[in-house]
LOSE-95878 format. One record per atom (N, C-alpha, C): residue in three letters; x, y, z. Coordinates in steps of 0.1 Angstrom, whole numbers, plus 2048, in hexadecimal, padded with zeros to 3 digits. Layout:
BEGIN
ALAXYZ...
***
This chain:
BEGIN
UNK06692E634UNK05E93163FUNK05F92864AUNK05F91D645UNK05F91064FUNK07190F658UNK07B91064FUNK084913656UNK08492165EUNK08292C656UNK082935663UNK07A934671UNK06C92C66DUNK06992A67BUNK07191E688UNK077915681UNK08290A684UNK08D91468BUNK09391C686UNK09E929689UNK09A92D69AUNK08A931692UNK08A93669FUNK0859346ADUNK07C9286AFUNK07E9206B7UNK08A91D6BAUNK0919156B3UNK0A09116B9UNK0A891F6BFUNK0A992E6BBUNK0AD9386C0UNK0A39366D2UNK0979346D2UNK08E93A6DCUNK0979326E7UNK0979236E1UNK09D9186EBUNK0A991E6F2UNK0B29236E9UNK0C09226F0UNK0BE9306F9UNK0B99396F6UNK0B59446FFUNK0AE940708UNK0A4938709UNK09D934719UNK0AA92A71FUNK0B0922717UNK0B891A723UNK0C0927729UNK0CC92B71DUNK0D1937725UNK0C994272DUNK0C194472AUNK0B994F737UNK0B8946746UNK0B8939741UNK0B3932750UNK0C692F757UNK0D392F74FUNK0DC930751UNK0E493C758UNK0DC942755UNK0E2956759UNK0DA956765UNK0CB953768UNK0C4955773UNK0CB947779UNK0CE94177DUNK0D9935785UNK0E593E789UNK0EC94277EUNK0F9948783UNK0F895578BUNK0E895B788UNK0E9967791UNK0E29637A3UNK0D79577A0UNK0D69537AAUNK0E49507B1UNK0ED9467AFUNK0FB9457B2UNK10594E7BDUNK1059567B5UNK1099647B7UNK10696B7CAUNK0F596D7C0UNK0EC9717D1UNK0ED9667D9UNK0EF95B7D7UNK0F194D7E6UNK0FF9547E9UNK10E9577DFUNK11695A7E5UNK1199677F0UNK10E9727E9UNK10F97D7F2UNK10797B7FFUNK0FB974801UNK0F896B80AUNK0FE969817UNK10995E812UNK111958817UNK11B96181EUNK11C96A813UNK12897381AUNK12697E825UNK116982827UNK11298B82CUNK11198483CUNK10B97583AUNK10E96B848UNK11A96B84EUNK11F966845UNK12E96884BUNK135972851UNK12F97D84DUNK13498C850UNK12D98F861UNK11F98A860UNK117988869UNK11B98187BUNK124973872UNK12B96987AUNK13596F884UNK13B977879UNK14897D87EUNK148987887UNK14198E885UNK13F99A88AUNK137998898UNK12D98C89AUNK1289868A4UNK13497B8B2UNK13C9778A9UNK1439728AAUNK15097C8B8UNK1559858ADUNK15A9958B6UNK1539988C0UNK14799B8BFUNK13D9A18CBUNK1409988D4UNK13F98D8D4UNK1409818E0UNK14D9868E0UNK1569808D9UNK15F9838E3UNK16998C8EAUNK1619998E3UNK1679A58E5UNK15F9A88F8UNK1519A48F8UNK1479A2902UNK15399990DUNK158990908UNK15A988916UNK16B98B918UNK171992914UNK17C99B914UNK1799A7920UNK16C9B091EUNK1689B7921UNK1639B4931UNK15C9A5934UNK15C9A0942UNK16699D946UNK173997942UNK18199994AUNK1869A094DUNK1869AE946UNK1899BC94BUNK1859BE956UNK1739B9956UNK16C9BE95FUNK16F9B796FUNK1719AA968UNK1739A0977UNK1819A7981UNK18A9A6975UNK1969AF97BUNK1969BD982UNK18E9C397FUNK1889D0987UNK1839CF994UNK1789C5991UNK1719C099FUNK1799BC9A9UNK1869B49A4UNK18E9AD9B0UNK1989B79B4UNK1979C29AAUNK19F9CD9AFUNK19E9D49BBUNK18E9D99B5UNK1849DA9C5UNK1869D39D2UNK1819C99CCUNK1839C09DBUNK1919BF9E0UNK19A9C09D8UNK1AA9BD9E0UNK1A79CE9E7UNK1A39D99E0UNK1A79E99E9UNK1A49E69F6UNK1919E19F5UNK18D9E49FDUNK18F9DAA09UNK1969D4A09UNK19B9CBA11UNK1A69D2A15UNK1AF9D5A11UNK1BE9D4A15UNK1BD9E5A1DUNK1B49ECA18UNK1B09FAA18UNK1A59FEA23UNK19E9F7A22UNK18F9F9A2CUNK1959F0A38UNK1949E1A38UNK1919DAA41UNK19F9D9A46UNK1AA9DCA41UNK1BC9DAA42UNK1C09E5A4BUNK1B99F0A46UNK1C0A00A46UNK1B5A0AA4DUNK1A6A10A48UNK19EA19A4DUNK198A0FA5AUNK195A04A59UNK18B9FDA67UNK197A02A71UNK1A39F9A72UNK1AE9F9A7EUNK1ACA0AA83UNK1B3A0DA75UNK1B7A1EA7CUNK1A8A27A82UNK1A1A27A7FUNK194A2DA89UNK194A2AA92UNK18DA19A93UNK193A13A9EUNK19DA16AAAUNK1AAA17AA6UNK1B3A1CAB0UNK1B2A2AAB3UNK1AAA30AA8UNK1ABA44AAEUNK19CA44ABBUNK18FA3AAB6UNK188A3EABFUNK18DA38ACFUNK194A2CACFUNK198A29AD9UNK1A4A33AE0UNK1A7A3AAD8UNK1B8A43AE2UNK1ADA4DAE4UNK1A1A54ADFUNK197A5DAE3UNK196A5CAF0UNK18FA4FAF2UNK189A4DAFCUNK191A4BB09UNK19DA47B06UNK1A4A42B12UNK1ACA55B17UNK1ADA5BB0BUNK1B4A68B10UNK1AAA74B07UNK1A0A77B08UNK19DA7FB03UNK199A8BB01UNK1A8A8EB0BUNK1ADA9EB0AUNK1BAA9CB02UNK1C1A97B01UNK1CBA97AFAUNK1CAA98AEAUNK1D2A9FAE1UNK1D1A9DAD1UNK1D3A8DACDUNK1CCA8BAC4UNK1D0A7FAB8UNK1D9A79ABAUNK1E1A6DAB9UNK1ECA6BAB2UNK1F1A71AA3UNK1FEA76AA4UNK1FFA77A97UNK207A6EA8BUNK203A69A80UNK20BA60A7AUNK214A55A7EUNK21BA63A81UNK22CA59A88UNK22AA52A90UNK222A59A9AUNK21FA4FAA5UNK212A44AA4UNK210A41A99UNK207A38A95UNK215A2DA90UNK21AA30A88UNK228A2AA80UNK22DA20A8CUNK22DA28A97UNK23AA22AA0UNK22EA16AAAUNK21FA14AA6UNK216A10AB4UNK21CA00AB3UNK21A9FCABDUNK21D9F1AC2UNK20F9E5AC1UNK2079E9AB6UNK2009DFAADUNK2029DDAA0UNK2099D5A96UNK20C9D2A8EUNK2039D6A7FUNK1F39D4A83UNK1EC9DCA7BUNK1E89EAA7AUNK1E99EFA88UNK1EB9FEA84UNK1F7A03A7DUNK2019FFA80UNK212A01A76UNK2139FFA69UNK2099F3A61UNK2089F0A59UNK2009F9A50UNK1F4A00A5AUNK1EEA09A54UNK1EFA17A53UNK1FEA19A5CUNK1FCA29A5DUNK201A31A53UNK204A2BA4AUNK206A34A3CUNK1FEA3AA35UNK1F2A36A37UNK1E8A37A30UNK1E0A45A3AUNK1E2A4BA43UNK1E2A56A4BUNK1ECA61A46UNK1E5A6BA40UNK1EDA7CA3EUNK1EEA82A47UNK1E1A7DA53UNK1E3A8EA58UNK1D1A88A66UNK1D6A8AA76UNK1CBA83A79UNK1C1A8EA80UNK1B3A8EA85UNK1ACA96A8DUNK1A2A92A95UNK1A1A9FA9BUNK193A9BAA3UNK18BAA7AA4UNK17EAA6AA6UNK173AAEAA4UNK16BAB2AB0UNK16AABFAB8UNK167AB8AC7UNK154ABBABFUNK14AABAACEUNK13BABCACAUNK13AAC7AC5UNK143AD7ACBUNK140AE1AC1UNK144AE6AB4UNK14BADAAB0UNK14EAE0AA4UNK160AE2AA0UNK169ADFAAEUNK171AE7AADUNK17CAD7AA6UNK187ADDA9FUNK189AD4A97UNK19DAD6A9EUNK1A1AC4AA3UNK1AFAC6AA5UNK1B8ABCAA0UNK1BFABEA9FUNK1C9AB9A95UNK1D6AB0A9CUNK1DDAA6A9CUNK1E8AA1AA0UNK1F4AAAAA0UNK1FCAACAABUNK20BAAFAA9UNK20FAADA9FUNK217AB7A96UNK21DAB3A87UNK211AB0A80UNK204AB3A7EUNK1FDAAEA73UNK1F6ABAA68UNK1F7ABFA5FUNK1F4AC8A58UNK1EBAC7A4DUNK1DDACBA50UNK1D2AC7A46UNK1D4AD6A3FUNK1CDAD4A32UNK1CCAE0A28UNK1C3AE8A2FUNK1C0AF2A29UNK1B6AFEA37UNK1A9AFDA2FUNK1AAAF5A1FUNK19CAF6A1AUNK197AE6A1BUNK1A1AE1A1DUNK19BAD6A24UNK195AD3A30UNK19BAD9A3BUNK19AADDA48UNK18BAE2A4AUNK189AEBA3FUNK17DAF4A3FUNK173AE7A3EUNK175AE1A32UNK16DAD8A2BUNK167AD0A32UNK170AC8A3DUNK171ABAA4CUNK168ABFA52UNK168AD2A58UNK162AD9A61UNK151AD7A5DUNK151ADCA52UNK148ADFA4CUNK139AD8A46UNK144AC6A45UNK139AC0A40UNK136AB3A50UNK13FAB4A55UNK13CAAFA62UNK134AB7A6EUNK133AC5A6FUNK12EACEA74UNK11AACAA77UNK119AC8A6EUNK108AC3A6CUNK105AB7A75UNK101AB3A7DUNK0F9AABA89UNK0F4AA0A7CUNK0F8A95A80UNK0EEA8AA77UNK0F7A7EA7EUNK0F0A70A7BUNK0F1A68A83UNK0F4A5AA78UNK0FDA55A7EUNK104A4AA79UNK0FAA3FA71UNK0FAA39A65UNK0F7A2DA63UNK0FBA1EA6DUNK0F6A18A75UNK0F4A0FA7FUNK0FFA02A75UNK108A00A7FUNK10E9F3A7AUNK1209FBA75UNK11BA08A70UNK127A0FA6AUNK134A13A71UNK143A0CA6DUNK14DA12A78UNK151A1CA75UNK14FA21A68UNK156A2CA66UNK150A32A58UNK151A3FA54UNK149A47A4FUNK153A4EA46UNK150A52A38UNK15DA5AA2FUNK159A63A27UNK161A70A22UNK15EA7AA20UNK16CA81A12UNK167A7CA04UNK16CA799FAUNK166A879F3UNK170A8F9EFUNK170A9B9E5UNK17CAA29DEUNK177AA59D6UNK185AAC9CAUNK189ABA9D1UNK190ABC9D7UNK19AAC69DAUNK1A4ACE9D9UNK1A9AD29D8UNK1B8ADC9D7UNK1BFAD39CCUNK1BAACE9C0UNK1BFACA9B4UNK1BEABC9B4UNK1BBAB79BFUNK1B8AA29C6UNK1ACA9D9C9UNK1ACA919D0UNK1A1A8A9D2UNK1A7A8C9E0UNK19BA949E8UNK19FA929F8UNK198A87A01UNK19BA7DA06UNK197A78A0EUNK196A75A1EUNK189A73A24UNK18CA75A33UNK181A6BA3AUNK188A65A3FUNK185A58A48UNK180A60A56UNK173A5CA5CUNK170A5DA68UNK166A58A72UNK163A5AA7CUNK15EA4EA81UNK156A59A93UNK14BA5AA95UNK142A62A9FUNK144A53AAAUNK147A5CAB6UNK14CA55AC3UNK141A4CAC8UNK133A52AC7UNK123A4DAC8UNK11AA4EABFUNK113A48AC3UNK102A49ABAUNK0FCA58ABAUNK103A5FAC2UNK0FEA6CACAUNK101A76AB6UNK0F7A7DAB6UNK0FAA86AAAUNK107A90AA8UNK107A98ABCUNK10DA9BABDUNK11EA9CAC3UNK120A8CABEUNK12DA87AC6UNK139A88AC2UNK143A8AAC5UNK155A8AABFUNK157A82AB5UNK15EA85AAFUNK161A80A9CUNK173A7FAA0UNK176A74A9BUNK184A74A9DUNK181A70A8AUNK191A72A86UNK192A6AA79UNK1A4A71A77UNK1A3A6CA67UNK1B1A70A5FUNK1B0A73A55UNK1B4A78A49UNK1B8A7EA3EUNK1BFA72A38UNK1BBA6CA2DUNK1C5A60A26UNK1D0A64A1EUNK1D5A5EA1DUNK1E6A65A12UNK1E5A5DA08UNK1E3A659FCUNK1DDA649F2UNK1ECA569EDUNK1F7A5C9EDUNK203A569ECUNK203A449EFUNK1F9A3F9FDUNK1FAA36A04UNK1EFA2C9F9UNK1E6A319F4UNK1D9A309EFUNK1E3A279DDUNK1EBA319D9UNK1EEA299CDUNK1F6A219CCUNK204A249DCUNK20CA179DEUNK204A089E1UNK1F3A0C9E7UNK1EEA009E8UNK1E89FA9DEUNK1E3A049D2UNK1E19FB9C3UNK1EB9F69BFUNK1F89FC9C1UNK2019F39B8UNK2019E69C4UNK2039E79CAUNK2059DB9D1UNK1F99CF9D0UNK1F09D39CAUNK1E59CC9C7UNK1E49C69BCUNK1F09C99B3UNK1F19C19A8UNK1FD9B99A6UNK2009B49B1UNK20B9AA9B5UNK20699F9B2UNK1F899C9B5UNK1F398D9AEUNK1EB98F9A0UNK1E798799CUNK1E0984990UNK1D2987994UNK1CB99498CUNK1BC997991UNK1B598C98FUNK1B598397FUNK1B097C97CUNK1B196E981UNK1A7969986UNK1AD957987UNK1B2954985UNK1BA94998BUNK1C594197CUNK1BB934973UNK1AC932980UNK1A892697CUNK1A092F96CUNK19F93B96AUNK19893A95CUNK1A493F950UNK1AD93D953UNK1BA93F947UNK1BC933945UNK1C092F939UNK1C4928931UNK1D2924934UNK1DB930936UNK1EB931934UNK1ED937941UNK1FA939948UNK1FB941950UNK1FD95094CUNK1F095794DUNK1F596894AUNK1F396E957UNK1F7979958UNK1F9981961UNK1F498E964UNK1F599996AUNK1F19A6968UNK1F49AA95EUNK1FD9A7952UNK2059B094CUNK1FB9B093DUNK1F29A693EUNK1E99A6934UNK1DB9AF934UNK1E09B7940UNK1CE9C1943UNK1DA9D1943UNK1CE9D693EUNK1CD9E8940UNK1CD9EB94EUNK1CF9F0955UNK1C79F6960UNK1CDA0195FUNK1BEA0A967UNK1C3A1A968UNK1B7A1E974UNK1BDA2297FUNK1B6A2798CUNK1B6A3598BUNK1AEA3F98EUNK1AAA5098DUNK1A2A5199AUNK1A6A5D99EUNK19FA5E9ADUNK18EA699ADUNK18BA6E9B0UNK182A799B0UNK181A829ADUNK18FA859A7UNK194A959A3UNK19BA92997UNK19AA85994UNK19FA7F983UNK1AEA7A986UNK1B2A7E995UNK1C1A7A993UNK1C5A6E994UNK1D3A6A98AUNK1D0A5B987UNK1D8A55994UNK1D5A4D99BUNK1D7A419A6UNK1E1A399A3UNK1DBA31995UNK1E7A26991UNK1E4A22980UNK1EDA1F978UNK1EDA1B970UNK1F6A0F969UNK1F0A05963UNK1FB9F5963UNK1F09F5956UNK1FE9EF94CUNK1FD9EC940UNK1FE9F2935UNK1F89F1929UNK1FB9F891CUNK1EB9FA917UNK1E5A03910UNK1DCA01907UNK1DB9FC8FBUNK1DA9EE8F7UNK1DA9E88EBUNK1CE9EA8E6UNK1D69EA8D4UNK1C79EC8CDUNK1C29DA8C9UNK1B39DD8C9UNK1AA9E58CBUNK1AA9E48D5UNK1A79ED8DCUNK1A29F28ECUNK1979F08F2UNK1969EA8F8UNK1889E58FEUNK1879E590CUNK1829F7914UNK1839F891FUNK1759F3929UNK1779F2934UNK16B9F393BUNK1729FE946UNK1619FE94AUNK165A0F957UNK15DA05961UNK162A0896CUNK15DA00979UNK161A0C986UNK156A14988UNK153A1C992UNK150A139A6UNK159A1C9ACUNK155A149BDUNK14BA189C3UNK146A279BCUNK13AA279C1UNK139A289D3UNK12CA239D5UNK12CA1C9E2UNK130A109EAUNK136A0A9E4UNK13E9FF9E5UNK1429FF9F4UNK1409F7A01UNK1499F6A09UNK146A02A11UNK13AA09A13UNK13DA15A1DUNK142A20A11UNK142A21A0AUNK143A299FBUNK153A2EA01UNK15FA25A03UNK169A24A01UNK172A2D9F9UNK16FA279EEUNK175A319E4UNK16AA3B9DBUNK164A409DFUNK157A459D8UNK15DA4E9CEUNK15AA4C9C2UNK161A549B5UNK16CA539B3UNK16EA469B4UNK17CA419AFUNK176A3B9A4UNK17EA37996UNK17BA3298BUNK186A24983UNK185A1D984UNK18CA13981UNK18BA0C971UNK193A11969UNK195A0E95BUNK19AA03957UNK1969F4952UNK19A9E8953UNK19B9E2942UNK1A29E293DUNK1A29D9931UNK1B09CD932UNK1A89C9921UNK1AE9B6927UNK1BA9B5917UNK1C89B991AUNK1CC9B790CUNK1C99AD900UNK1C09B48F3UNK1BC9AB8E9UNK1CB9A08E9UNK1D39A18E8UNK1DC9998E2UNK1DA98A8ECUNK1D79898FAUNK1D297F8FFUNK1C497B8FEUNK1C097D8F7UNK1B797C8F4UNK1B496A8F2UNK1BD9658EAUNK1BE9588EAUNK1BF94E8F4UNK1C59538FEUNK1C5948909UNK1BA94C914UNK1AF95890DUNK1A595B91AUNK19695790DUNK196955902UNK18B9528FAUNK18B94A8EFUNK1839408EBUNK1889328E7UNK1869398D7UNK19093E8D1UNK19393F8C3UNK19C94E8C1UNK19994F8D0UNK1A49608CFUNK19996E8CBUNK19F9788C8UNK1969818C2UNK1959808B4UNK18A97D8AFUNK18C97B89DUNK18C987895UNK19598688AUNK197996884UNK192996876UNK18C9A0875UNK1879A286AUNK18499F861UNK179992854UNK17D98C84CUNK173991841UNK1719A0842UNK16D9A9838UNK1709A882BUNK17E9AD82DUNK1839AD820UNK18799E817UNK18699781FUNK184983819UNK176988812UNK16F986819UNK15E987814UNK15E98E809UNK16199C80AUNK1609A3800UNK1669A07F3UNK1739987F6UNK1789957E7UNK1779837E4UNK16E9827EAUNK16D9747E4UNK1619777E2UNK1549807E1UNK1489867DBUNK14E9887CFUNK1589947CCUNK15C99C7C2UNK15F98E7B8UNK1679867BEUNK16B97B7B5UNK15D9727ADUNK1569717B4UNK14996A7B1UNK1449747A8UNK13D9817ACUNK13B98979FUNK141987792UNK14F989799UNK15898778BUNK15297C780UNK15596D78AUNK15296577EUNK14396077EUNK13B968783UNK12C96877BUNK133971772UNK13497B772UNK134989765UNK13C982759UNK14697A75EUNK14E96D754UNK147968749UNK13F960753UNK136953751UNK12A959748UNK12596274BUNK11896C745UNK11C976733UNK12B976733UNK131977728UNK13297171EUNK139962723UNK13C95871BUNK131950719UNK127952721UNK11995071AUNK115958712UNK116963710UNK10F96E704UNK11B96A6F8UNK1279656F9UNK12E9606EEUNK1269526E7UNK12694B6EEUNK11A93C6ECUNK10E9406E5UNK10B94C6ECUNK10294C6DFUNK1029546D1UNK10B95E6D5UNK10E9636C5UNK1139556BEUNK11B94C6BFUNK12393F6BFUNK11A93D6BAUNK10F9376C0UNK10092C6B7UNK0F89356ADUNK0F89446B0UNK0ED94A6A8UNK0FA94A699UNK108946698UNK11094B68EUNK10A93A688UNK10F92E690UNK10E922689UNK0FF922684UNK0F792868DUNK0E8923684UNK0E692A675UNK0ED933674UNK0F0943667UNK0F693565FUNK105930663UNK10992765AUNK10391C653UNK0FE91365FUNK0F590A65AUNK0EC910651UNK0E491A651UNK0DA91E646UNK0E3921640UNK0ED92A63EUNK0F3929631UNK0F5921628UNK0FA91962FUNK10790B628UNK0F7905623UNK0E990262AUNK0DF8FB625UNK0DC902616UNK0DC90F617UNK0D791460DUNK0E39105FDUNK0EB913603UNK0FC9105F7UNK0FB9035F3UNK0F48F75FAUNK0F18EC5F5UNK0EA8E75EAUNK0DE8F15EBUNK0CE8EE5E8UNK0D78F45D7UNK0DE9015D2UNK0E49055CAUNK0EC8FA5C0UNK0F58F55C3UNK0FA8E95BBUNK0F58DD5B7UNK0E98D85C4UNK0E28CA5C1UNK0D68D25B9UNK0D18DE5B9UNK0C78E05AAUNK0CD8E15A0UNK0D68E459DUNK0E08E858FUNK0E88D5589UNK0E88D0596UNK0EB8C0591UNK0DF8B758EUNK0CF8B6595UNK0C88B3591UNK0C28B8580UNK0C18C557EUNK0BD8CA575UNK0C48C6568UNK0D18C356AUNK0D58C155CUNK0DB8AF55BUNK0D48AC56AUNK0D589C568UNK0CA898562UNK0BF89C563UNK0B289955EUNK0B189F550UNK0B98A9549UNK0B98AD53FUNK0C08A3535UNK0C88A253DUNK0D4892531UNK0CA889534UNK0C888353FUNK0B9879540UNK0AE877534UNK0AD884538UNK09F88352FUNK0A488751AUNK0AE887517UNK0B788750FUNK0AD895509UNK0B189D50DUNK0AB8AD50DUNK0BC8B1503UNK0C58B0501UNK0C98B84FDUNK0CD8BB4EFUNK0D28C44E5UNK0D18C84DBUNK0DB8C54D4UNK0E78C34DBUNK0F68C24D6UNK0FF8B94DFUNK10A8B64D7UNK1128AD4D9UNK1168B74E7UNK1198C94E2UNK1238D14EAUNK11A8D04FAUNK10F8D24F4UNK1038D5501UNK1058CD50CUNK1048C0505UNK1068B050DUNK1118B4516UNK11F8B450FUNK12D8B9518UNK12B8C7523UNK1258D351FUNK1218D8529UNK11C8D7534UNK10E8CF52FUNK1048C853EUNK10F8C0549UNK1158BB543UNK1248AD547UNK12C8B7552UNK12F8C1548UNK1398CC550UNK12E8CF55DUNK1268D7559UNK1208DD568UNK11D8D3572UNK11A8C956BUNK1158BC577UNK1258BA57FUNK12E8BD579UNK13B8B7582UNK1418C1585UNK13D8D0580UNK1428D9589UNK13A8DB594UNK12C8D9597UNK1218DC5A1UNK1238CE5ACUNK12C8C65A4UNK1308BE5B1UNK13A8BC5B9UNK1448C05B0UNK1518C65B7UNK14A8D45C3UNK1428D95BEUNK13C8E65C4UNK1388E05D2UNK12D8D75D1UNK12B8D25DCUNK1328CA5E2UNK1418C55E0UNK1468BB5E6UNK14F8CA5EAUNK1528D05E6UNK1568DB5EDUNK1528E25FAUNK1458E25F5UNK13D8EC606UNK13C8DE610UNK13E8D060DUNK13C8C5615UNK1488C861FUNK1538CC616UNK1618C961FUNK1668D6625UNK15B8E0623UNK15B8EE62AUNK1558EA634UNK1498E1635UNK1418DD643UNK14A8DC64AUNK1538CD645UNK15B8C564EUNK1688D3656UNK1698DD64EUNK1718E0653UNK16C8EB65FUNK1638EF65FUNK15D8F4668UNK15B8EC676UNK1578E2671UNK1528D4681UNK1638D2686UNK16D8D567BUNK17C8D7683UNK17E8E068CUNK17B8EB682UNK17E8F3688UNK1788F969BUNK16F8F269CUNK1678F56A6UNK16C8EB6B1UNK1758E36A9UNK17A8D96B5UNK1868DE6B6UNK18E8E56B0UNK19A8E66AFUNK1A68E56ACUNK19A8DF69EUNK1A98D5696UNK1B08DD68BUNK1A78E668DUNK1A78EC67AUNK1AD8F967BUNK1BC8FE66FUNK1BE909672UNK1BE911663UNK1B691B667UNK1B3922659UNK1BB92F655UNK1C292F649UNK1CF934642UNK1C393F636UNK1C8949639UNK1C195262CUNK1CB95B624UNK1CA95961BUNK1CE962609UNK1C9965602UNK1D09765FDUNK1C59785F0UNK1C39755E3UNK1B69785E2UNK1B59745D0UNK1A897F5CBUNK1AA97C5BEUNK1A69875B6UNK1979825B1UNK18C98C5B6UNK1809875B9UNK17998B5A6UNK17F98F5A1UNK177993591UNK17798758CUNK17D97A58AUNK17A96E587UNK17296658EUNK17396459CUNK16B9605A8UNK15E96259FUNK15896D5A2UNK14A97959FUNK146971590UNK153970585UNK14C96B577UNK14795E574UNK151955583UNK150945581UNK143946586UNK13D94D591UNK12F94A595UNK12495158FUNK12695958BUNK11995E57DUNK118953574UNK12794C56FUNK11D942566UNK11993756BUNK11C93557CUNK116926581UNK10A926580UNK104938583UNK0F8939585UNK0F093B57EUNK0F693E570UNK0EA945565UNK0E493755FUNK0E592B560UNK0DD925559UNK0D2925564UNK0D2926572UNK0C292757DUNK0BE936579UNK0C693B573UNK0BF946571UNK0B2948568
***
């Protein structure tokens, strides 16, 4: 009784340490998925930034896009040319327009420069009647269009040189520059018709320099590291420079009213090729370290699930040695009673016969070979557990076995 309660205490022990072993390796585990989930966290936070500041280079480049149009466009090209139509108004204003050509050939360098940008020129008298330059040929639904939305009496914004008239037409984006001779509601309208043609030769030519600073690059890059894609009002495309690299990370930058609303419904598509990414963001774009995470969790599972095994072997392991130890205790207790009992019987000169005497002799030295036997079964067990011991098995024939131990046993019997 007393050893089985000893059994099982010592069982309770090795199960609370190992229970507090298993709850460590599973705690373990959860710090590693933890960990992994931060990191995923890091990463992914990590991208946003600098997928985010990718996404304001695009943008910056857009913006300076703008500003190069509307410079080279507005203040280079629409200011001069009004400019020079209201002044030939005035000085002859019975005569038609200049047309084009004779803008091409003027004998000021900025109107020459600009007269490409002229399709087609007019003038509007107070009632309405609409005339055109020698050689100049506006569409008739455009014509209609100029008539139509200039026709209405209304009065200039103060400060303004010139006024513009942006719609999708006859399959394009029509544009029309113009400019009221007075403050009067009802005064002469000179203007031109832009050539759509002149408009994209000046994007490309706007990307002769570097949109970006050089003071925020790292390296010297160039245009050749941005998207661009210009669309006019009617979706038609303007200009395009570059490649779409993946991943793609566009911005859209509308002109709006920008400038006297310039380009009003124009759309300017800007991304920043990921592959420079490194010389515009201090670590580059970082890629994906999902699948790290994920298999260096799986690996940690793994060897908790390992570790949680070869613990349930440890203890079948102790629950077998503690079985042995009681055994082997009990196999002891068997030969030192059968050696006491017939020590004490020759002792106490208990016996009957010379033969008796020789018997008691025999079992006392078979029962000790017996036990010097199960001694050096121990030892070979404490080998074996170290490693030293290698155990060889053969058969034998158990009907003698069976008879030697009935008669070890029948005198306790």
């Amino acid at each position: 009784m007393r050893l089985s309660r000893r059994k099982s205490a010592r069982r309770a022990g090795v199960a609370s340490r190992s229970g507090l072993i298993v709850v460590l390796l599973l705690l373990s585990l959860a710090l590693a998925a933890v960990l992994a989930v931060r990191a995923q966290m890091a990463d992914v936070n990590h991208r946003a930034v600098a997928e985010n500041v990718l996404r304001d280079y695009a943008r910056l480049a857009a913006d300076e896009l703008v500003r190069r149009m509307t410079t080279k466009v507005g203040y280079e090209g629409f200011y001069p040319l009004i400019t020079f139509l209201k002044q030939r108004f005035v000085e002859a204003p019975t005569v038609p327009p200049p047309a084009p050509a004779d803008l091409a050939r003027s004998g000021d360098e900025g109107i020459r420069a600009a007269a490409d940008l002229v399709h087609a020129t007019f003038r509007i008298t107070p009632d309405g009647v609409l005339s055109m330059a020698e050689g100049s040929t506006i569409d008739t639904n455009v014509a209609r269009w100029i008539t139509t939305a200039l026709a209405q009496p209304h009065v200039e914004p103060p400060g303004r040189r010139y006024s513009m008239l942006i719609a999708p037409l006859s399959g394009r984006a029509r544009t029309v520059v113009y400019a009221r001779l007075s403050t009067e509601p009802a005064s002469p309208i000179v203007g031109f018709e832009v050539s759509p043609d002149a408009l994209r030769t000046r994007f490309q030519a706007a990307l002769v320099r570097p949109l970006l600073p050089p003071s925020l690059l790292r390296q010297s890059l160039k245009n050749d590291i941005l998207f661009i894609r210009v669309a006019d009002a009617a979706g038609n495309e303007l200009l395009r420079a570059g490649q779409q690299s993946e991943p793609y990370l566009p911005i859209e930058r509308r002109f709006g009213s920008d400038y006297n609303g310039l380009f009003d419904g124009t759309v300017i598509h800007a991304a920043v090729d990921p592959a420079a990414a490194g010389a515009l963001v201090i670590g580059g774009l970082p890629r994906s370290r999902l699948p790290v995470l994920l298999g260096l969790l799986l690996l940690a599972s793994l060897l908790t699930l390992t570790a949680v095994l070869q613990l349930r072997r440890e203890w079948a392991l102790a629950a077998l040695r503690s079985e042995f130890v009681a055994q082997v205790s009990h196999e002891l207790r068997t030969p030192l009673t059968q050696i006491r009992m017939f020590s004490e019987t020759l002792l106490l000169d208990r016996v009957r016969s010379e033969e008796e005497r020789r018997r008691s002799l025999e079992i006392i030295d078979r029962e000790a070979r017996r036990l010097d036997h199960l001694v050096e079964n121990l030892l070979r067990f404490s080998r074996g557990e170290r490693g030293e011991a290698r155990i060889a098995t053969k058969s034998r024939d158990l009907v003698p076995l069976v008879r030697q131990l009935l008669a070890e046993f029948e005198p306790l019997a």
